[in-house]
N, C-alpha and C positions, 0 to 999 in steps of 0.2 A: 504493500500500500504506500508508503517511501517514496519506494521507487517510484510509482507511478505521478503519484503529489509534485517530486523532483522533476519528473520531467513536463506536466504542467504549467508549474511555476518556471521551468527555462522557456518553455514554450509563451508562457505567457510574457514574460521580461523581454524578451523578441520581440513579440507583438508589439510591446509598448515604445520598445525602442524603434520597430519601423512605422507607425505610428506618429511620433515625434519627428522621426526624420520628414514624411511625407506632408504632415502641417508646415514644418519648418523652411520646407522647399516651395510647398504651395505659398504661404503667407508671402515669402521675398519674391516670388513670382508674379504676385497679385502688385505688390506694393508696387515695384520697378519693372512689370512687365511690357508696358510702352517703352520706357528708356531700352530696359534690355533688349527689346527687337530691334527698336531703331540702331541699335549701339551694334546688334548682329547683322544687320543687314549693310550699315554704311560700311564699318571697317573691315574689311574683307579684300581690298585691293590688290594685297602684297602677302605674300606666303606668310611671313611672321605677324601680319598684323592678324590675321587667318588664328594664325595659331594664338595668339595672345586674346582676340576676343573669347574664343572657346575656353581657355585657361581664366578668365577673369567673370566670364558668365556662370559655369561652373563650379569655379571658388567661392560665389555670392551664393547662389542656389544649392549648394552644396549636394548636387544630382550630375552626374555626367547623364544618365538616361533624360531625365528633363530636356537638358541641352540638344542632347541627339534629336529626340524628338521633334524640338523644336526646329532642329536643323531641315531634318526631311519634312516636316512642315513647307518650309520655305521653299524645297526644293521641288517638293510638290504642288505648290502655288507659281511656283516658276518664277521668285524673285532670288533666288540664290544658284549658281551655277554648280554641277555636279564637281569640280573641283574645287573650287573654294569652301564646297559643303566638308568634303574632305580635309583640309587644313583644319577651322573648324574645330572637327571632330578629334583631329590631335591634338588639337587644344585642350579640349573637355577630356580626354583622358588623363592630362598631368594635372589639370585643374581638381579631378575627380580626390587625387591622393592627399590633399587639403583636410579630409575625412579620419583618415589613418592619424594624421600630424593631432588633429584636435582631438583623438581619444588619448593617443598614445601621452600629449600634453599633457591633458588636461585630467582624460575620465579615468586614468589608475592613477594618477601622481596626486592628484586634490580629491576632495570629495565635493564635487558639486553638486552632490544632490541634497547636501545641508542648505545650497541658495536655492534648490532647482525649486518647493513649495511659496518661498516669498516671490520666486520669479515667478510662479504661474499667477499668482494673487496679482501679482501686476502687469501679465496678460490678460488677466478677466477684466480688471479693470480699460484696458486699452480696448478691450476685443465688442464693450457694452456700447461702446463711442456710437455718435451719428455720422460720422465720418468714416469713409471706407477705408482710406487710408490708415487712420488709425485699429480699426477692427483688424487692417492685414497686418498692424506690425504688433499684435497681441496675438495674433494667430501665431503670426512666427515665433515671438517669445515662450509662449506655452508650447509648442512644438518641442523647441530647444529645451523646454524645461522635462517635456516629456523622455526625450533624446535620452539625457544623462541621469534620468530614473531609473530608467528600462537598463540600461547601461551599467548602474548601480545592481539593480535588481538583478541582473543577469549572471554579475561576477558573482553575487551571494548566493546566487542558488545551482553551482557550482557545486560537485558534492567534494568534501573531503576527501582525497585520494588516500592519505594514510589508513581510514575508515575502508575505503572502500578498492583495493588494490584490482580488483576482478576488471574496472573500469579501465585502468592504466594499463593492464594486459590487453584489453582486446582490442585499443590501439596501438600500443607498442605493436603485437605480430603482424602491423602492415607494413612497421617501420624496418623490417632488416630484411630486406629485399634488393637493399643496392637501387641502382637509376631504376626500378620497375617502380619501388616506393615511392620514389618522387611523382612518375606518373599515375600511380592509384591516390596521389593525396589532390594531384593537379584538376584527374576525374571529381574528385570529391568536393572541392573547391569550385568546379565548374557547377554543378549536379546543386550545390547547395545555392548558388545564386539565382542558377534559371526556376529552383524552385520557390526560394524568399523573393526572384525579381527585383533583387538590391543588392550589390556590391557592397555595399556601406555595411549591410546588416550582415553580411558573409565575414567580412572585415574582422565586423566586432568580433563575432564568434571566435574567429581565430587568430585574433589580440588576446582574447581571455584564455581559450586553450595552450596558447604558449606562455602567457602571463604563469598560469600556477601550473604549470610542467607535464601536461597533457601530452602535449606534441612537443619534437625537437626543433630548434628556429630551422632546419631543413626542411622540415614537412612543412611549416607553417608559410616559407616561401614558396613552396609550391602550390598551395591551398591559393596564396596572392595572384599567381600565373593564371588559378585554375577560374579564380574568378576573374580575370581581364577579357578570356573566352565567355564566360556565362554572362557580362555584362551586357555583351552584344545583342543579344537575344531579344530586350524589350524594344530597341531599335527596327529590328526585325520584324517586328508583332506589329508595331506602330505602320510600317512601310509594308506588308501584304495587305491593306486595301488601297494603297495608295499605287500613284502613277510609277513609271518605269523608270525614272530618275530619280525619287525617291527612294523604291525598291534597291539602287545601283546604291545610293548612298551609304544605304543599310548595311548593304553587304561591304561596304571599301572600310566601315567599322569593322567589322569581321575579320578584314583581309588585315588591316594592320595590325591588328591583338593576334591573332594567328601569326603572322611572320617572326614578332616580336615573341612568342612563344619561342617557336622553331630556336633561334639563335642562341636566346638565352639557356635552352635546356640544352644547345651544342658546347656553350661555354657555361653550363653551371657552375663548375667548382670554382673558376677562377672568378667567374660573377658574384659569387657568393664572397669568396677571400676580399675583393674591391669593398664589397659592403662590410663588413665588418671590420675594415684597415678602417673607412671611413668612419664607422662607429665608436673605433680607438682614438681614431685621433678625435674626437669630438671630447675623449674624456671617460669614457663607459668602456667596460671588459669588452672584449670581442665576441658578438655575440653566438660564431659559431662554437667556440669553447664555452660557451656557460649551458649547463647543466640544474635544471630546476625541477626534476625529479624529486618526488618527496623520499626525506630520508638522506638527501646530497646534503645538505648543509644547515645546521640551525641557528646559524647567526643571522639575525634577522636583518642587520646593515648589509651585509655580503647578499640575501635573499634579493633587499631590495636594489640593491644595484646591479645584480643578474635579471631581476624581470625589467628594469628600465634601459638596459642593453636591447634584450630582447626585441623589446618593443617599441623601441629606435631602430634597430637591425629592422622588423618588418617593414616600417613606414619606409625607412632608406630604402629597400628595396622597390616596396612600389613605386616612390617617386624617379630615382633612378632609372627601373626600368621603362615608364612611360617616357621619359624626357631623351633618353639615351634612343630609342624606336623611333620617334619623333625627329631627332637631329638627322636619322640613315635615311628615315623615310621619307623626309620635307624633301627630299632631292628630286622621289620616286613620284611624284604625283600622279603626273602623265601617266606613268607607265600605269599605276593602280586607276586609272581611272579608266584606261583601254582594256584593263585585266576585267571587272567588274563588269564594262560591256559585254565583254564575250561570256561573263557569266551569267548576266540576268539581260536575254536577246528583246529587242522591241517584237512585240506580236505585230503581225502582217496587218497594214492600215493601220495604225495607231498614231496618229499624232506627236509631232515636236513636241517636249515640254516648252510652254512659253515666261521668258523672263524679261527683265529688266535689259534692253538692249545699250542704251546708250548713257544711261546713268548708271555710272559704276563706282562712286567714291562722292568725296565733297565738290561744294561748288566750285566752280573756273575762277580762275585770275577776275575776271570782269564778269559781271550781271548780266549781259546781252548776249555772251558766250553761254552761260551758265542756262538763260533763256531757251537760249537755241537748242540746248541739249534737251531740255524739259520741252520744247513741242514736238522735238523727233519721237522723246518718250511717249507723249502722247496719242499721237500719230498712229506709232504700234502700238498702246492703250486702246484706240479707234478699232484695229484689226482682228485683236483678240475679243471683242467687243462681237464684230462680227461675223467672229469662227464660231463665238457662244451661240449664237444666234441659227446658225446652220443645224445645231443639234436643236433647238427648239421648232424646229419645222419636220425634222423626222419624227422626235417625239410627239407631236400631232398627230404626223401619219401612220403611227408605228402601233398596230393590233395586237403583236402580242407582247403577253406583259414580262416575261423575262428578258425579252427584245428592250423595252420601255425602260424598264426598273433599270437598264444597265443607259441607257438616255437619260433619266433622271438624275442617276450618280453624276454623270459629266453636267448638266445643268448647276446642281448643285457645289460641284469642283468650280465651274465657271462663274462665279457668284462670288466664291473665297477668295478667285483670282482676283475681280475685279476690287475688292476688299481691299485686299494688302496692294496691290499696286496704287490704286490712291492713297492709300497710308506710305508709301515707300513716296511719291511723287509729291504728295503734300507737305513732308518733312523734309523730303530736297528743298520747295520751292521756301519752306519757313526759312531755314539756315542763309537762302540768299534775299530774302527780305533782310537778313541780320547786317547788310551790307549798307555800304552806299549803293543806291539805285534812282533812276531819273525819274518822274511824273510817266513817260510812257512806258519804261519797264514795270510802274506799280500798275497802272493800268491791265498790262500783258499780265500780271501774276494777278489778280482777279478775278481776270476773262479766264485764266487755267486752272485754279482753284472751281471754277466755273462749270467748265468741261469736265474736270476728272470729277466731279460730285456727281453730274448728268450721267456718264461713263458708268457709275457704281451701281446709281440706277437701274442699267440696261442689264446687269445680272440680276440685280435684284427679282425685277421683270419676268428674266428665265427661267428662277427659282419659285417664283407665283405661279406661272407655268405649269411646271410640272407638278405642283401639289396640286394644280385646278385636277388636271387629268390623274393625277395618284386619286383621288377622291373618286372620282367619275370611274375609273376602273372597279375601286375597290365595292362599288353599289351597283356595277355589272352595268353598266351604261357605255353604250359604242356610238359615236359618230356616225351618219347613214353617208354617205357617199355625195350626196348634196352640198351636206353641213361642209365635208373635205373638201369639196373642191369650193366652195364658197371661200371657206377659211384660205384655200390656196392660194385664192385671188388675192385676199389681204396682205400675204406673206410675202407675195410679188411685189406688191407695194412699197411694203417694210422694208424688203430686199433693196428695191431702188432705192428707198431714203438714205439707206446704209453706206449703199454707194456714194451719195451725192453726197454725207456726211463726211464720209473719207475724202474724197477728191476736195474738198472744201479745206480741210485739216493739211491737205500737203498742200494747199495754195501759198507762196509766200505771204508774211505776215501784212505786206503794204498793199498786196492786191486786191485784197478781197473784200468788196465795197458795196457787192450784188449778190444777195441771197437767195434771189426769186426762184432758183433752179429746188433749193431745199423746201422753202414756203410750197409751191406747186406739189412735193412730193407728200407734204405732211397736210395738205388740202385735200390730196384723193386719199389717205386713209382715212379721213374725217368721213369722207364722202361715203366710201364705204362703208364704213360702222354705221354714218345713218343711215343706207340701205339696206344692211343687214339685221338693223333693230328695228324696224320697218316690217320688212320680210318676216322675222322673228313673232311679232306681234300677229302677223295674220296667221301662221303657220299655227301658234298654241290654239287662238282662236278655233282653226277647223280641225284640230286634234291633230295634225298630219304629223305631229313629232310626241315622243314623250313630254313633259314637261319639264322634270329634273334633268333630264337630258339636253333641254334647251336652254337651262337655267347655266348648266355649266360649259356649253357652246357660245352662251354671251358672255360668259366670264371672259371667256379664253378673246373673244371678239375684242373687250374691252380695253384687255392689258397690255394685247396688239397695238392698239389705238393710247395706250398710254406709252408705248414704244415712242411709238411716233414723235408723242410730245416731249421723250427728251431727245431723240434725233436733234428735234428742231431749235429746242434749244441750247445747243452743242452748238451748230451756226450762226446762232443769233451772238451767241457769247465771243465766239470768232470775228463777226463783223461788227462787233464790238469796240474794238481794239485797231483791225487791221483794214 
């Protein structure tokens, strides 16, 4: 009965402790998660800045998975390119070892769980606020407080090995196996992350086990190794419903903690002597010679300077090892990025991911340069605008519903696109209001703040869409062939507007002074709508249609016709200005 209590109570201490970590990542996520996008998206230019935002996102959030995620996020919205998502991501690996440093610190050398109950008392207080802001930084507090309970909790319910030696045998007969050992503890380190889905909380585990002499600091690096593979894993989960460059991204996580395996397990022994010279020289026994076996030693000074070697020894390892992977493989981009293709291939017809073409970093020397680049952006904003737009016409026409349901996904992706690209485009266009700018460049940033609002709409649009027809499907209601080609008529229209919208957008900024070509186009959708709500009207009148079925045939009529209305005013905001 013990037994079982003990392993509840480890079980439970776990809990608590990923629990804490997952508040404590969400609240800093909440609090600085504008900043930290914007902050991931601009600085991405140059390999080390790559690396240094993922290392410093990371270190705040204290989640490399967070970070990944958010990575393929981006790269699945198409504002982050498949190698820079990369960089990145090696960032967030050294970033991630921040974790190790603050137990190994902090959570055996002090007892923070004598502050961790005042700290929660003044996260409850923060967390009661009217202010979100404040709620997120009481969220994170009590997170953190939670962290180093569970953490507390965890080391105590530990069972005495002196008591209990049965326990220290059926680990030890994995350990005298030579290099096979290393790899049944690497399995086990992997096996124990994919199944907690935390690094962090693998971590602790095997902080505490080589802390009070479970494991030899040999197993316990390997268990580190074994978790850099099992980290991968949530990145991976996140990136199988997404697009095919997020998918690639996923995997180039994979491909770096694997190679970085391989090498280090070719030079173990000397990897291991490096860490531990560095552990001497910091001041601490070496942690491959210390032996914390119960029954090794009872001086309890000698004790505690053998488990704070230890547990210096681990953290040096993982951070070394990420940072050391990182320096070989910052070189290898290219090559891992061509690797990745050929492992995760585009399916036949599947679409570019679309990103950010021409804003790649901060504003130009000059506002008018800086200008110029924000309406190229926009331009290609315009085009993905109406690629979105192309799957909302098949979706129309498209009967069957797993045909649909996989249309609806891309309307929905095309929505987020348009999201974050005006969030990526509006935060360009702030930083160069931060300038000196003329009366017609604030004019120009207006009229574009203008557009990309209009632009965001036109997903939005896609995304009403297909919830109209998700409904209309789901209450067994079909389109008669009429309603289709009526609607098809509309679509033609739409289509042309789309057209005219774009051609308008690559017009130089001084030319374009006549709108009438767009006006004409957003006049015959009006036209139509009122013909078809006309038509509509007499149709329920002689029963010739269902009724709920006409109800969501004028939805779809209408929102068409609310298309139109931001087409048009996309060109109005252009002649605006130019």
């Amino acid at each position: 009965m013990n037994i079982v209590l003990q392993v509840f109570t480890l079980l439970g201490a776990l809990g608590m402790f990923l629990y804490g970590m997952t508040l404590m990542s969400e609240g800093l996520q909440k609090a600085a998660g504008d900043r930290l996008r914007s902050f991931l998206a601009s600085m991405t230019s140059t390999p080390l800045k790559r690396v240094l935002t993922g290392l410093i996102i990371t270190a705040v959030i204290q989640s490399s998975s967070a970070t990944t995620v958010m990575v393929v996020s981006f790269v699945n919205a198409g504002l982050l390119s498949l190698s820079n998502a990369i960089g990145v991501i090696m960032g967030a690996n050294i970033g991630t070892t921040v974790t190790a440093w603050l137990i190994s610190l902090l959570g055996f050398k002090a007892d923070i769980s004598i502050l961790a109950v005042p700290l929660m008392a003044l996260g409850f207080i923060f967390s009661i606020s009217k202010k979100n802001k404040n709620r997120n930084i009481g969220q994170f507090i009590v997170g953190f407080s939670l962290l180093f309970l569970g953490l507390t909790f965890l080391k105590n319910s530990v069972p005495d090995l002196g008591d209990k030696p049965e326990v220290l045998a059926f680990l030890q007969q994995w350990t005298g196996y030579g290099f096979w050992s290393v790899l049944i503890f690497l399995f086990i380190g992997t096996l124990l992350t994919i199944v907690l889905q935390s690094s962090s909380a693998t971590m602790a585990l095997t902080l505490v086990m080589v802390n009070f002499g479970w494991i030899p600091f040999e197993m316990a690096a390997a268990m580190v190794l074994g978790e850099n593979i099992g980290t991968t894993i949530t990145a991976n989960i996140a990136a199988s419903v997404a697009n095919v460059s997020a998918k690639r991204a996923a995997r180039a996580h994979t491909v770096f903690n694997l190679f970085g395996i391989v090498w280090v397990l070719i030079l173990f022994r000397p990897f291991l002597k490096l860490v531990g010279w560095i552990v001497s020289y910091m001041g601490c026994p070496n942690p491959l010679e210390a032996n914390l076996a119960p029954g090794s030693t009872d001086d309890p000074v000698q004790i505690a300077s053998l488990q704070t070697s230890v547990l210096y020894g681990v953290s040096m390892l993982h951070t070394l090892f990420n940072v050391c992977n990182t320096l070989i493989l910052i070189w290898f981009v290219p090559f891992i990025e061509k690797l990745v293709k050929v492992l995760v291939k585009s399916p036949a017809g599947e679409e570019e991911v679309f990103r950010l073409k021409f804003i790649q970093g901060g504003p130009l020397n000059t506002a008018e340069l800086s200008l110029d680049e924000a309406e190229q952006e926009i331009v290609h904003f315009g085009e993905i605008c109406y690629k979105g737009f192309g799957y909302i016409r098949q979706a129309i026409n498209e009967q069957d519903p797993d045909k649909f349901e996989t249309l609806n996904q891309k309307l929905i992706k095309y929505e987020e696109i348009t999201d974050r690209i005006e969030y990526e485009i509006a935060s360009y266009l702030n930083e160069v209001t931060k300038g000196e700018i003329s009366e017609q460049s604030g004019n120009r940033i207006k009229s574009m703040y203008k557009i990309i609002g209009e632009m965001e709409s036109l997903g939005d649009s896609g995304e009403a869409i297909g919830r109209m027809l998700k409904r209309k499907n789901a209450h067994g209601k079909k389109f008669d062939e009429d309603m289709i080609k009526k609607l098809d008529i509309m679509l033609d229209l739409v289509d042309d507007a789309y057209k005219v919208m774009i051609a308008n957008l690559k017009r130089p900024y001084t030319e374009l002074t006549d709108i009438s070509n767009a006006k004409d186009a957003e006049y015959n959708i009006n036209e139509c709508r009122n013909s078809l709500r006309e038509e509509h009207v007499i149709n329920v009148e002689h029963d010739n249609y269902n009724y709920h079925t006409g109800v969501y045939y004028m939805d779809v009529v209408s929102e068409l016709e609310r298309i139109g209305d931001f087409i048009i005013n996309i060109s109005e905001a252009e002649a605006a200005v130019k």
